[in-house]
Backbone as CSV, one residue per row, in Angstrom:
resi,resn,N_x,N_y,N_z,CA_x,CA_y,CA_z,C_x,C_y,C_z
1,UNK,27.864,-130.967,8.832,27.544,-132.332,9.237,26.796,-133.005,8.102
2,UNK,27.745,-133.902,7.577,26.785,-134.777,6.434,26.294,-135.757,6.660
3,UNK,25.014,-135.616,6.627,23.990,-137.383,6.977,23.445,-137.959,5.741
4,UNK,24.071,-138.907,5.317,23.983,-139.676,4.281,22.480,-140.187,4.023
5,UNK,22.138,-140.952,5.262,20.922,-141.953,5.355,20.523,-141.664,7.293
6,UNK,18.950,-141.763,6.975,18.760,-141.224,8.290,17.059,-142.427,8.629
7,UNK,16.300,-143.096,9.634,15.753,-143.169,9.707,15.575,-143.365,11.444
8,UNK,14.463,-144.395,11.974,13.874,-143.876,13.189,15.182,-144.753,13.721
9,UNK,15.646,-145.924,13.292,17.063,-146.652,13.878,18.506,-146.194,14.101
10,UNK,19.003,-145.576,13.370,20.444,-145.411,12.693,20.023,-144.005,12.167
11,UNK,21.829,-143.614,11.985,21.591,-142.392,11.112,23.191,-143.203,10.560
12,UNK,23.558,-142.626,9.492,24.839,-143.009,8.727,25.318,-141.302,8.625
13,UNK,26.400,-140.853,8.783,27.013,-139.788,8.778,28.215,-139.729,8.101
14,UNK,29.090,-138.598,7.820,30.440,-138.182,7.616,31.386,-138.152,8.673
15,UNK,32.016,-138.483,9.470,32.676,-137.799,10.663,33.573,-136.630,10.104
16,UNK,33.383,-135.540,10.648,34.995,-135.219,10.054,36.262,-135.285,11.441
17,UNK,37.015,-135.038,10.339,38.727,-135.108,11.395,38.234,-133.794,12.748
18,UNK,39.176,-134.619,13.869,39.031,-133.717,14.866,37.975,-133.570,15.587
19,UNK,36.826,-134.341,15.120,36.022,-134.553,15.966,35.915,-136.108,16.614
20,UNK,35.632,-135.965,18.078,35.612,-137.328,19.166,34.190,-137.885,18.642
21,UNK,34.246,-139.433,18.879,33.203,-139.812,17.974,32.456,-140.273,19.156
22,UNK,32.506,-139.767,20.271,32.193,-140.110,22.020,30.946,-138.931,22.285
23,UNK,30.041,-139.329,23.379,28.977,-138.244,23.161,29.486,-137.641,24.311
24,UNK,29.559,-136.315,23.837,30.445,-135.287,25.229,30.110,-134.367,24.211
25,UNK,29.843,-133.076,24.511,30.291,-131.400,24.073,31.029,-131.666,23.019
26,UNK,30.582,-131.206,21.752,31.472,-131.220,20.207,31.870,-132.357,19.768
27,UNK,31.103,-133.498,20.486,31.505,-135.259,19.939,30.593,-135.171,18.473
28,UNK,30.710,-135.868,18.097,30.016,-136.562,16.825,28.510,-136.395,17.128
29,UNK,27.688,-137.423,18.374,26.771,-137.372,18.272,26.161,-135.754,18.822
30,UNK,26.400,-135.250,19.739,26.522,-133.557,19.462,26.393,-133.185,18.705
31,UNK,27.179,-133.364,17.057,26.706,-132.507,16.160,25.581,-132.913,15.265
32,UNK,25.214,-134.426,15.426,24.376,-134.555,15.065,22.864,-134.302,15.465
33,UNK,23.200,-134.177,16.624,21.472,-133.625,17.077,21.229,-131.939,16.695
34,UNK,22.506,-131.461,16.401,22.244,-130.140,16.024,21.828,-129.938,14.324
35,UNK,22.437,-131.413,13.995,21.976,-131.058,12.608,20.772,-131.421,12.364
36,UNK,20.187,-132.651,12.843,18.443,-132.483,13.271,17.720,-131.468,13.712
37,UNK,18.396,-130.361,14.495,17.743,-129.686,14.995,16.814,-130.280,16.091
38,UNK,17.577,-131.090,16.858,16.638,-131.261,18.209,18.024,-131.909,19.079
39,UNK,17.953,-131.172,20.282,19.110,-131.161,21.178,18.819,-132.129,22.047
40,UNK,17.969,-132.817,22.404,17.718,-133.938,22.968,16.894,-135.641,22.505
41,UNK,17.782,-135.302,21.401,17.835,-136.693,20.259,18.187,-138.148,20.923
42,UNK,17.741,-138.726,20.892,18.524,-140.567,21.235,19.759,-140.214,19.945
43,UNK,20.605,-140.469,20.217,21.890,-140.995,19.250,23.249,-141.130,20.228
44,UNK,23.473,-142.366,19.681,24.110,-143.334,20.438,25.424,-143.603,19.823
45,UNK,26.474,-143.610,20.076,27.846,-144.192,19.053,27.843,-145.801,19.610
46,UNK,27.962,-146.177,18.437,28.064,-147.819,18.810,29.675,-148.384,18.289
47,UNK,30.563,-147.801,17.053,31.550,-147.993,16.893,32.742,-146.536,16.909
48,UNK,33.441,-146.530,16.812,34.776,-145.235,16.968,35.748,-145.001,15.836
49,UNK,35.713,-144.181,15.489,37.154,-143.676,14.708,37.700,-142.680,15.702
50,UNK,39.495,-142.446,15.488,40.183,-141.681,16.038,40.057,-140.517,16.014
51,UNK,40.018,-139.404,17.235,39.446,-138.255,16.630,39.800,-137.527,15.347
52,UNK,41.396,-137.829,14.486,41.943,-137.716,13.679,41.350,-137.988,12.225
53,UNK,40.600,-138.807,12.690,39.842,-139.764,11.290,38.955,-139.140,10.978
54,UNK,38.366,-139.206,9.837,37.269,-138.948,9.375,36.671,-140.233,8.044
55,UNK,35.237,-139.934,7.545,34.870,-140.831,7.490,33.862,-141.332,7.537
56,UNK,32.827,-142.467,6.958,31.586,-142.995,7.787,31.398,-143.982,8.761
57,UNK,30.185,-143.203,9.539,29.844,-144.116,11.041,28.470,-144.007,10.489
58,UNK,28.051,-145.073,11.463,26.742,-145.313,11.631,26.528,-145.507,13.138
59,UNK,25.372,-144.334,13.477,24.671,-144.272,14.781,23.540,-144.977,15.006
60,UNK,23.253,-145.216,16.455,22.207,-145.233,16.849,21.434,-144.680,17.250
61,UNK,19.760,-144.981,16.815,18.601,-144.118,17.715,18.299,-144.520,18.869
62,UNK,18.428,-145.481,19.204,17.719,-146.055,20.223,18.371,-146.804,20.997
63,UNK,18.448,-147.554,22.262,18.852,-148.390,23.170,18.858,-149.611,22.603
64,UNK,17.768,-149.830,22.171,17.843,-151.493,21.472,18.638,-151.627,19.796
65,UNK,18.612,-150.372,19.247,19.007,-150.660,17.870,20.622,-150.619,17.928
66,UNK,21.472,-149.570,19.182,22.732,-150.184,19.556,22.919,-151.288,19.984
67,UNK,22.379,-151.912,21.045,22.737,-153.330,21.484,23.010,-154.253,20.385
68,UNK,21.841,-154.388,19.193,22.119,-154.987,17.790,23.450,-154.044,17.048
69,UNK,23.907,-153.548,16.844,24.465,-153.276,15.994,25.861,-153.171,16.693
70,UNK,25.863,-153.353,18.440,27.240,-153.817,19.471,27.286,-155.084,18.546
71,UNK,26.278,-155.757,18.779,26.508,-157.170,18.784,26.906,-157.950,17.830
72,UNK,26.095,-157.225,16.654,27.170,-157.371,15.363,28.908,-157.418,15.264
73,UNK,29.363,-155.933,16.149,30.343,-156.039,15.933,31.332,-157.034,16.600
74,UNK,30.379,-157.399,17.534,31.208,-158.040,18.850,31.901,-159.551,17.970
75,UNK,30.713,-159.438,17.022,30.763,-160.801,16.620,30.858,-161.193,15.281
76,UNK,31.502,-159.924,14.554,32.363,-160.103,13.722,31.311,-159.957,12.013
77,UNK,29.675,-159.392,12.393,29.072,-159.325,11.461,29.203,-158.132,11.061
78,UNK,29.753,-157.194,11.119,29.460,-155.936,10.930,30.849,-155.931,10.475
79,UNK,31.143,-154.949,9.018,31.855,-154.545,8.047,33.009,-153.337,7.964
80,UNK,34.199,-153.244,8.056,34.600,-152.252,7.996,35.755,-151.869,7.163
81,UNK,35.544,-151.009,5.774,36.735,-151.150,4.722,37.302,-149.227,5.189
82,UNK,38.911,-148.807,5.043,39.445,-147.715,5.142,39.919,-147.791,4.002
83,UNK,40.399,-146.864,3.316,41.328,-145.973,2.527,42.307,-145.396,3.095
84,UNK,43.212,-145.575,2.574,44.922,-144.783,2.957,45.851,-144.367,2.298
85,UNK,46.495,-143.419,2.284,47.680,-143.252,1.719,48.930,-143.448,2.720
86,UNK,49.769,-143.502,2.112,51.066,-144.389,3.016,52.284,-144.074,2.338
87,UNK,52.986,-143.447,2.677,54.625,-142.993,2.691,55.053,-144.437,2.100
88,UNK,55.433,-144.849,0.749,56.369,-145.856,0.388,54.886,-146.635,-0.106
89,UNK,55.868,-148.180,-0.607,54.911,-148.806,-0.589,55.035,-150.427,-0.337
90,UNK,53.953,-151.297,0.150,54.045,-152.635,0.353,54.668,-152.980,-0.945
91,UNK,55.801,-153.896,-0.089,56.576,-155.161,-0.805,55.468,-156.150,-1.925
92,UNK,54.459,-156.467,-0.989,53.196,-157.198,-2.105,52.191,-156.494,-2.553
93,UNK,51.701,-156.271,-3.631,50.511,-155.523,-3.990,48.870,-155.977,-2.806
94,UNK,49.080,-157.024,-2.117,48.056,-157.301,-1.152,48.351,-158.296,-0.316
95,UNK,48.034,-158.550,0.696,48.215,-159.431,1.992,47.659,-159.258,3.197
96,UNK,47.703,-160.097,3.819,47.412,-159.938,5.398,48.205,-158.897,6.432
97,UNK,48.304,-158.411,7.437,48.559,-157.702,8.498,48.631,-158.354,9.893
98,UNK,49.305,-159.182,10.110,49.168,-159.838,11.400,50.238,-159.374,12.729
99,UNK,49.314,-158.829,13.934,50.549,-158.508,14.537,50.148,-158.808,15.805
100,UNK,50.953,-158.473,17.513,50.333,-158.223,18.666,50.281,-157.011,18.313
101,UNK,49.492,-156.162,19.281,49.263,-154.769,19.929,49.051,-154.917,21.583
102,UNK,50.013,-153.592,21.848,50.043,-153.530,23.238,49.365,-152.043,23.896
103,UNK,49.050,-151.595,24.471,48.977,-150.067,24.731,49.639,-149.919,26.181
104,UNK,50.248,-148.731,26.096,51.054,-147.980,26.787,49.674,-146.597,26.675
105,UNK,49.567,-146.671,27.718,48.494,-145.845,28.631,48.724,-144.509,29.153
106,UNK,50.268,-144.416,29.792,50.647,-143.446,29.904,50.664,-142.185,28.918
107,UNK,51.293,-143.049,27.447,51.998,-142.194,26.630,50.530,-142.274,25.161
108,UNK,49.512,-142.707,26.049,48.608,-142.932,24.651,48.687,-143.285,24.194
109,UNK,49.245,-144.427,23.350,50.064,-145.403,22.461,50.228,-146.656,22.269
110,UNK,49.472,-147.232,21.307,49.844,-148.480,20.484,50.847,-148.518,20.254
111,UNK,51.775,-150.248,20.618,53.242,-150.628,20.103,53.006,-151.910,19.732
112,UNK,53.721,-152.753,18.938,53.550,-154.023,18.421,54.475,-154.550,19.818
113,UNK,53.946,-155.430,20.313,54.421,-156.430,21.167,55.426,-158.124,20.526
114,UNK,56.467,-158.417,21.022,57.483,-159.610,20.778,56.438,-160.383,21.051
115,UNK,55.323,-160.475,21.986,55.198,-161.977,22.620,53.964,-161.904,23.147
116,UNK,53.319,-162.639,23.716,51.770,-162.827,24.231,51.874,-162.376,25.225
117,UNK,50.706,-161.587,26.002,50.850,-161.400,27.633,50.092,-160.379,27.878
118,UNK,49.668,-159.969,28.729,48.913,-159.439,29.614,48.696,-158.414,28.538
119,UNK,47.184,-157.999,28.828,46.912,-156.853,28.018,47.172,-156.532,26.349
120,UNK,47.857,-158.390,25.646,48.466,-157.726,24.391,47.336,-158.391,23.584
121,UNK,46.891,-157.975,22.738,45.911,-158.338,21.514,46.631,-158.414,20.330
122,UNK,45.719,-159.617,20.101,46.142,-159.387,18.566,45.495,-158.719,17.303
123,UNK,46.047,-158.390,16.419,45.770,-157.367,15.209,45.766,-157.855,14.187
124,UNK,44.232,-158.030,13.067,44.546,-158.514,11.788,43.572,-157.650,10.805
125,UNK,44.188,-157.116,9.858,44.057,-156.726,8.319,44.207,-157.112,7.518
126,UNK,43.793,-156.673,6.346,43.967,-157.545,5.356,44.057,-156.003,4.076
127,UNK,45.011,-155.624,3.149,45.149,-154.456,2.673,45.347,-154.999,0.827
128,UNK,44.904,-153.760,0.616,45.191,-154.038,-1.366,45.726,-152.942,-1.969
129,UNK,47.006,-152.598,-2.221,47.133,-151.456,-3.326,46.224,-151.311,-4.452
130,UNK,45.995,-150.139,-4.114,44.980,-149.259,-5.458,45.836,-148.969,-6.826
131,UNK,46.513,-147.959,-6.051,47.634,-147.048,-7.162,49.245,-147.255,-5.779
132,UNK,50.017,-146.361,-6.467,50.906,-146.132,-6.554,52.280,-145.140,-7.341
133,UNK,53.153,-144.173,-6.637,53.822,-143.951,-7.356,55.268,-143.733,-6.658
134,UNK,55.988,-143.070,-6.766,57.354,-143.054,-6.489,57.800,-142.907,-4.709
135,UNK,56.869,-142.530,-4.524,56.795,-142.220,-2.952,55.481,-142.625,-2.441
136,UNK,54.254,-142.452,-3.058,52.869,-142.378,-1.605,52.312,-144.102,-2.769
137,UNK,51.338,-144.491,-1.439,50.614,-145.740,-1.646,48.737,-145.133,-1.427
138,UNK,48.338,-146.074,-2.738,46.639,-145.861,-1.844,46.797,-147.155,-1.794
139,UNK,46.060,-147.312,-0.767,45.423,-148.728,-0.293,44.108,-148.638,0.082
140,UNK,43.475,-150.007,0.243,41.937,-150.321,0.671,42.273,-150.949,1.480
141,UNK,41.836,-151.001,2.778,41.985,-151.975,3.770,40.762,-152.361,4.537
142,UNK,40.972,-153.900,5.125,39.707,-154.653,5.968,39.697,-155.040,6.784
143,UNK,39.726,-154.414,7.822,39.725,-154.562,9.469,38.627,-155.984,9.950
144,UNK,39.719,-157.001,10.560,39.488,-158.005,11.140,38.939,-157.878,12.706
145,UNK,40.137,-156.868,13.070,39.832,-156.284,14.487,39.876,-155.072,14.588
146,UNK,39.561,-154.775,15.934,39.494,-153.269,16.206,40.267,-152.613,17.194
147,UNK,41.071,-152.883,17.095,42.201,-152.204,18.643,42.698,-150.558,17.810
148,UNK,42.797,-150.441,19.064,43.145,-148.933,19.296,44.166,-148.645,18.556
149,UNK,44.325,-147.185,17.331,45.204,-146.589,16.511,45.662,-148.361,15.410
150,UNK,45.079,-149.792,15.285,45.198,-150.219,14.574,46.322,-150.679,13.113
151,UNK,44.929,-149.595,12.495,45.994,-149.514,11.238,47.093,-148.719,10.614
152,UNK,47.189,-148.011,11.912,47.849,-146.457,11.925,49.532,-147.340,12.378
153,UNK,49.420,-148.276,13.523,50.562,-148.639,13.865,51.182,-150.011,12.704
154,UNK,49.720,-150.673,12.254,50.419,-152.083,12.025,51.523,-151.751,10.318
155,UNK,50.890,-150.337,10.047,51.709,-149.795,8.589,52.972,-149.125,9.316
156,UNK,52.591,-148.291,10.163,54.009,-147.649,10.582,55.274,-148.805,10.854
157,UNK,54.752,-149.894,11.424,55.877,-150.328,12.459,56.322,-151.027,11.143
158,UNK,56.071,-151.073,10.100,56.796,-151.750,8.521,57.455,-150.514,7.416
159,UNK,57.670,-149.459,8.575,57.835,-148.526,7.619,57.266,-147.704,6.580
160,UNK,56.143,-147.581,6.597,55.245,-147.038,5.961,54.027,-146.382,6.575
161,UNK,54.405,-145.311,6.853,53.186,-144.477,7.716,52.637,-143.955,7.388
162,UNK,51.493,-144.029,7.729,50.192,-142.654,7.110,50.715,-141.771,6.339
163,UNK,50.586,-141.112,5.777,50.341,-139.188,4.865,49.611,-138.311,6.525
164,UNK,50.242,-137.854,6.891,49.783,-136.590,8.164,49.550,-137.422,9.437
165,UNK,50.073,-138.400,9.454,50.512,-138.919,10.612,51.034,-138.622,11.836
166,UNK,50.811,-137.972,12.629,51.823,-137.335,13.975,52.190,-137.788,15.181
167,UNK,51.534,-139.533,15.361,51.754,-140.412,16.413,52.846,-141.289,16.350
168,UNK,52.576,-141.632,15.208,53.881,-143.106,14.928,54.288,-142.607,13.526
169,UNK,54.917,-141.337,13.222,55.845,-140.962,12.041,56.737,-139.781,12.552
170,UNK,58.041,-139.807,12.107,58.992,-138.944,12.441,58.709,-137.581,11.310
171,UNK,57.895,-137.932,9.815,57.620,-137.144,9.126,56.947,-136.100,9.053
172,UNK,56.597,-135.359,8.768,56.220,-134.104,9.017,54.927,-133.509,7.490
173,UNK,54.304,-133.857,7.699,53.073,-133.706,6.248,51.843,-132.350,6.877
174,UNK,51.906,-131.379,6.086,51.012,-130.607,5.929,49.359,-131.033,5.762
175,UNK,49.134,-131.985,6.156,47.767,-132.529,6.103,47.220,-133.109,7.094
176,UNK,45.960,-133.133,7.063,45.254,-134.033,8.074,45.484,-136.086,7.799
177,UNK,45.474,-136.774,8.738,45.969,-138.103,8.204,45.440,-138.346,7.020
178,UNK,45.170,-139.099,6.233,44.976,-139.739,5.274,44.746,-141.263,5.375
179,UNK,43.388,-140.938,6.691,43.027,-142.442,6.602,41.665,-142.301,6.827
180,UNK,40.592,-143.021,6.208,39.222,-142.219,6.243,38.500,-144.104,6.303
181,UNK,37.512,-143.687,6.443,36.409,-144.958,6.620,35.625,-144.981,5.297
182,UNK,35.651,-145.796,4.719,35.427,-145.937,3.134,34.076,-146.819,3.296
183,UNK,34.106,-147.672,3.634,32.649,-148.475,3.536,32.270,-149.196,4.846
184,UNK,30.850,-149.138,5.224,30.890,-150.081,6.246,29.363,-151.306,5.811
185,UNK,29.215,-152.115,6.397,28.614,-153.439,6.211,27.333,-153.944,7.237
186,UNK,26.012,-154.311,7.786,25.748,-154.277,8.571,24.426,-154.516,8.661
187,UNK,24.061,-155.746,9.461,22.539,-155.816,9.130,21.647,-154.718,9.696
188,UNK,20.492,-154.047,9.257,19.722,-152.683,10.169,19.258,-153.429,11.114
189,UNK,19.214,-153.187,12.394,18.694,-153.252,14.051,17.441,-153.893,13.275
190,UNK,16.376,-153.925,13.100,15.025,-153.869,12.608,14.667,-154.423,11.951
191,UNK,14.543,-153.789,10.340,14.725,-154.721,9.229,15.489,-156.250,9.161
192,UNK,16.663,-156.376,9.875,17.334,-157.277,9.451,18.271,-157.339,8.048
193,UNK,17.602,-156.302,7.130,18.059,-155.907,5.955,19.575,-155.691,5.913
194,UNK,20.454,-156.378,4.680,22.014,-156.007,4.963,21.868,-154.623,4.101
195,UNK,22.808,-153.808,4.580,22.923,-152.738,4.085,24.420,-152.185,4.144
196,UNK,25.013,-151.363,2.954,26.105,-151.358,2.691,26.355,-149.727,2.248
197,UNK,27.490,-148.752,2.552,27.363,-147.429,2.607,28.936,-147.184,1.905
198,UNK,29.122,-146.639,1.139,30.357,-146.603,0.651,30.419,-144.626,0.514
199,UNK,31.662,-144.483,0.556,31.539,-142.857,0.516,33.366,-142.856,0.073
200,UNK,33.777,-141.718,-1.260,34.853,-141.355,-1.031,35.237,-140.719,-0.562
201,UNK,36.869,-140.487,0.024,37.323,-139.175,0.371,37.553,-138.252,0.004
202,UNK,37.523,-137.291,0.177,37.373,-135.708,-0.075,38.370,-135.412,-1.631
203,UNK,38.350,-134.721,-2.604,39.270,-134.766,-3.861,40.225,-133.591,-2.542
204,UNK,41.173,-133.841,-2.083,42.307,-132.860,-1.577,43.734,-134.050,-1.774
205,UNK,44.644,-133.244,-1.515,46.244,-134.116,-0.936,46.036,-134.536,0.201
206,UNK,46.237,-135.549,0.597,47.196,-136.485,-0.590,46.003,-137.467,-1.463
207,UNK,44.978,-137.239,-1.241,43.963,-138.322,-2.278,44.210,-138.253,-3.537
208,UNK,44.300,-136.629,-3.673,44.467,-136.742,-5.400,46.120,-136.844,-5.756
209,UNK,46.892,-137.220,-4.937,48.492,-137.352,-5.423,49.086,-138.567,-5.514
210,UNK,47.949,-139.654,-5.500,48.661,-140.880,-5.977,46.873,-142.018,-6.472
């Protein structure tokens, strides 16, 4: 469990893949009270990655320092850049991402929706090629919104899916996804202070193959 930055508000962490970022038995904040060494810690999840993801979050200590840092997000102050690699690559070296999203509940699953209506949200990103080569893409991307599996669908449904993708790709990759939480943005509960956390991903494949 890597804790970047820690004080009596927030803690900033690593997630890794496979772990639920939900407080339950082996969630995120679970392992963080073990890495304090005190099993009955305040820590609070105020935002989510997929259990698939890995990455930085920032927790809460307290009741009041989540409500601020909900509210941020609710309202569009709070920051969130990913990293990706991606099977192929965008037609433009950078652009927007505009789509509906629908979820199908049954089957767990984000689908891009034809049309407005019940339950459909809309989805906006904004992405930049890094590199590139004959097959894989890095990109930086900047989440406008936050709907469920996101940026995982709004690349797939253009043909270009994650690196270890197993929801929305027919492909088959020996890896964990290849989509991680690269920086996040955010005034501290307290301070008021903006504060900004950047972390790379791990040197493995597919990071180091394009």
């Amino acid at each position: 469990m890597e804790i970047l930055y820690q004080d009596r508000d927030i803690i900033v962490c690593i997630k890794p893949p496979r772990v639920l970022s939900t407080d339950e038995p082996g969630g995120l904040p679970d392992l963080v009270r073990e890495a304090l060494g005190d099993p009955k810690a305040n820590v609070r999840t105020v935002h989510r990655l997929d259990r698939v993801v890995s990455g930085l979050m920032v927790l809460a200590r307290s009741a009041k320092a989540a409500s601020e840092l909900s509210r941020q997000i609710r309202e569009g102050e709070f920051e969130k850049e990913y990293l990706a690699v991606l099977h192929g690559t965008p037609d433009a070296s950078e652009g927007t991402l505009r789509d509906l999203l629908g979820r199908d509940k049954a089957r767990k699953m984000t689908y891009v929706a034809e049309a407005e209506g019940k339950d459909i949200q809309e989805a906006v990103l904004d992405y930049h090629v890094l590199s590139h080569n004959a097959n894989l893409s890095r990109v930086q991307i900047r989440l406008h919104t936050g709907r469920t599996h996101q940026i995982r669908v709004q690349f797939a449904s253009r043909g270009l899916p994650l690196v270890g993708e197993r929801k929305y790709s027919i492909l088959e990759d020996l890896c964990e996804i290849a989509l991680w939480s690269y920086k996040l943005g955010f005034f501290h509960p307290y301070t008021k202070t903006w504060m900004e956390f950047t972390h790379e991903p791990p040197e493995a494949y597919p990071w180091t193959a394009v």
